[in-house]
C-alpha positions as CSV (number, residue, x, y, z in Angstrom):
1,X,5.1,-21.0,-1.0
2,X,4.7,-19.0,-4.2
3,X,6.9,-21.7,-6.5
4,X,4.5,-24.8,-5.6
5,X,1.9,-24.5,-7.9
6,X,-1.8,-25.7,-7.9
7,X,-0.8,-29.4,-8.9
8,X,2.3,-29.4,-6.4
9,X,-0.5,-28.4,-3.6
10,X,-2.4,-31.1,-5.2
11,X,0.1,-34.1,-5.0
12,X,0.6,-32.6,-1.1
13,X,-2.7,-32.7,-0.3
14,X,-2.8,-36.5,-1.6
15,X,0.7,-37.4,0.4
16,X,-1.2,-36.1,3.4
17,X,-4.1,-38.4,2.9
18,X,-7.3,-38.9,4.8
19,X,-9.6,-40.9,7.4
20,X,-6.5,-43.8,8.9
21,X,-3.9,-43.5,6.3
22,X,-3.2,-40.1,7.3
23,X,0.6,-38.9,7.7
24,X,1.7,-36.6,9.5
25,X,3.4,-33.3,7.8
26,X,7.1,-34.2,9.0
27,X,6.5,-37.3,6.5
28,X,4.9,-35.2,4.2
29,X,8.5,-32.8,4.5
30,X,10.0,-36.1,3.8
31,X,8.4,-37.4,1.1
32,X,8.0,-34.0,-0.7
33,X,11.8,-33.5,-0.2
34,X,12.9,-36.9,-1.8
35,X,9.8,-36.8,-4.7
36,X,11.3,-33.2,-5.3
37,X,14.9,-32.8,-4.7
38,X,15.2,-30.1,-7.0
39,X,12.8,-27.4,-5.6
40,X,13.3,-25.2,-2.2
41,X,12.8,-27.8,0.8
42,X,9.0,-27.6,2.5
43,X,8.2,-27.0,5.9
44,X,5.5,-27.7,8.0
45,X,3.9,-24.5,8.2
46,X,3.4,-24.5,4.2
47,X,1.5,-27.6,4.8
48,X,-0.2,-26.8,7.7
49,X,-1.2,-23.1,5.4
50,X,-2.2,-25.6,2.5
51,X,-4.4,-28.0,4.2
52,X,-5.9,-25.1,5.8
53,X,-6.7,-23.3,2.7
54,X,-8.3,-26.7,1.2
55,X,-10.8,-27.3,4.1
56,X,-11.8,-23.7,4.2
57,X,-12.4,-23.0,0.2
58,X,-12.4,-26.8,-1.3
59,X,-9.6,-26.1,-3.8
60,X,-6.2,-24.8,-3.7
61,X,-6.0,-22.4,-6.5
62,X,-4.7,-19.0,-5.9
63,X,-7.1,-16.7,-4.5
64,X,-7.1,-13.2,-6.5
65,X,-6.5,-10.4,-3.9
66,X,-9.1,-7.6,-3.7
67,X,-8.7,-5.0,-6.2
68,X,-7.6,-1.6,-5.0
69,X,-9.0,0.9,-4.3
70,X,-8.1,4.4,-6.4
71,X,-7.2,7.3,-5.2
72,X,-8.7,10.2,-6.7
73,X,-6.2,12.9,-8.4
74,X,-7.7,15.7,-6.0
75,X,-6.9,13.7,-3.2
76,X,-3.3,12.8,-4.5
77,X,-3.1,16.5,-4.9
78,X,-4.1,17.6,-1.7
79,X,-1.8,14.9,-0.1
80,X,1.1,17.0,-2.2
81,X,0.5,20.3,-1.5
82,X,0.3,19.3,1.9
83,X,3.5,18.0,1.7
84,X,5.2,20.6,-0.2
85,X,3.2,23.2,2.9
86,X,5.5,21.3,5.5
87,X,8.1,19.1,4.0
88,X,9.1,17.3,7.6
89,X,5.3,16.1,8.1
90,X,5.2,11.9,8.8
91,X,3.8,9.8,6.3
92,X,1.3,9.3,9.0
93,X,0.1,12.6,9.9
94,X,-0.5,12.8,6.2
95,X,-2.5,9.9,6.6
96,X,-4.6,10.8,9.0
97,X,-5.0,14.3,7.8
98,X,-6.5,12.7,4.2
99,X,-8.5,9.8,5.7
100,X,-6.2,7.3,3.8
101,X,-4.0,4.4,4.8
102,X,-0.7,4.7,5.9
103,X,0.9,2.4,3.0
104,X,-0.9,4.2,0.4
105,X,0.4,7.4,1.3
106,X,3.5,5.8,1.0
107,X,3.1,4.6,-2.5
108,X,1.9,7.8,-3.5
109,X,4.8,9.5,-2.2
110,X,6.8,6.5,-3.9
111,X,5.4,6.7,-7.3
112,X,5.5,10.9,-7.2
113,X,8.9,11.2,-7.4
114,X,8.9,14.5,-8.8
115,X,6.2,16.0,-6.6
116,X,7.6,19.2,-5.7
117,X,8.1,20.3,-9.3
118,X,4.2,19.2,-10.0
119,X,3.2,21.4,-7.2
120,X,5.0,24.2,-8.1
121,X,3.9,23.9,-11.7
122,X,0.1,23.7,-10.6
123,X,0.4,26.9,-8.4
124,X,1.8,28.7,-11.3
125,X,-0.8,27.5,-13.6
126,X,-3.5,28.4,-10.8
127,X,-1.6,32.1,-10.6
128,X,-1.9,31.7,-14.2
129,X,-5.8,31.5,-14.9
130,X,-6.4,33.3,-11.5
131,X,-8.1,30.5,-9.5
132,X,-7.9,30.5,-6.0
133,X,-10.5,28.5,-4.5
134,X,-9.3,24.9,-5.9
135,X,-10.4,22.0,-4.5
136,X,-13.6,23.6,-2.4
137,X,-11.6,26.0,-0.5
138,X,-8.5,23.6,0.4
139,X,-6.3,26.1,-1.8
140,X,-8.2,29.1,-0.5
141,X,-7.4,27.9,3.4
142,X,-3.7,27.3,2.7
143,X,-3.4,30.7,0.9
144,X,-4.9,32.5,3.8
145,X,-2.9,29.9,6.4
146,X,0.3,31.6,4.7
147,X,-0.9,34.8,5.5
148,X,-1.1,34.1,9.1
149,X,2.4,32.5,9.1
150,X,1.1,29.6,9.9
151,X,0.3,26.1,7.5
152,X,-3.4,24.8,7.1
153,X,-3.0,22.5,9.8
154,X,-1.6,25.0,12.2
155,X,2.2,24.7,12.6
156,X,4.0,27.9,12.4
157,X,5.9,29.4,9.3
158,X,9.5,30.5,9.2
159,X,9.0,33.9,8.0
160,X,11.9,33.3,5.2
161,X,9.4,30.0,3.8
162,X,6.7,32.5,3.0
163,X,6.1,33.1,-1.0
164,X,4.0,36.2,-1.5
């Protein structure tokens, strides 16, 4: 449906018709399909989706989609370190653990390719100025997590994955 544009839906919505002239959409298929030979063939549902749209809205111009919302860099952070803590935890635990979506955890983790080194270089700059309580405490509480042997969340440590 995304190569009929807004005067394509328009000349459907006119095939269709109104009040007694009416047709029905397997003569709109038909007509479409011999007025346009040389686009992708129609189906009913595309109809059916267009008339829809027309008698909810009044127009059939493309409807802009919400605008996203943004993820703050603490948060993308945090969603990291996490990650980096326990490198085998699902996307969805991760989700749930930062109160975000499912999918945009996964386009985080799409777009930050090269996560791990980012991590790493933020803990060395933390070890470098000496700042251990980043992010109101979340760095503090994985530091002390390690201690234990265990991550933030709870799950035990390998002794040999423990970086003093």
């Amino acid at each position: 449906m995304s190569y009929l544009t807004e005067s394509l839906k328009i000349e459907i919505l006119m095939t269709i018709g109104y009040g007694d002239r009416a047709r029905t959409q397997c003569e709109v298929v038909r007509l479409f399909r011999e007025t346009h030979p040389d686009l992708p063939p129609l189906n009913q549902g595309t109809i059916s989706k267009i008339e829809a749209q027309y008698r909810e809205m009044g127009h059939v111009r493309k409807v802009p989609s919400k605008r996203q919302a943004v993820v703050d860099d603490d948060t993308k952070l945090n969603l990291l370190l996490a990650l980096e803590e326990n490198p085998i935890t699902p996307a969805r635990q991760l989700a749930r653990d930062s109160n975000l979506n499912h999918k945009t955890v996964l386009k985080i983790l799409k777009y930050e390719k090269n996560a791990h080194i980012k991590c790493k270089l933020f803990k060395s700059y933390l070890k470098m100025i000496q700042i251990d309580d980043y992010s109101e405490g979340r760095w503090l509480q994985i530091k002390k997590a390690k201690k234990k042997g265990t991550t933030a969340n709870g799950n035990r440590i390998p002794p040999r994955c423990i970086d003093e």
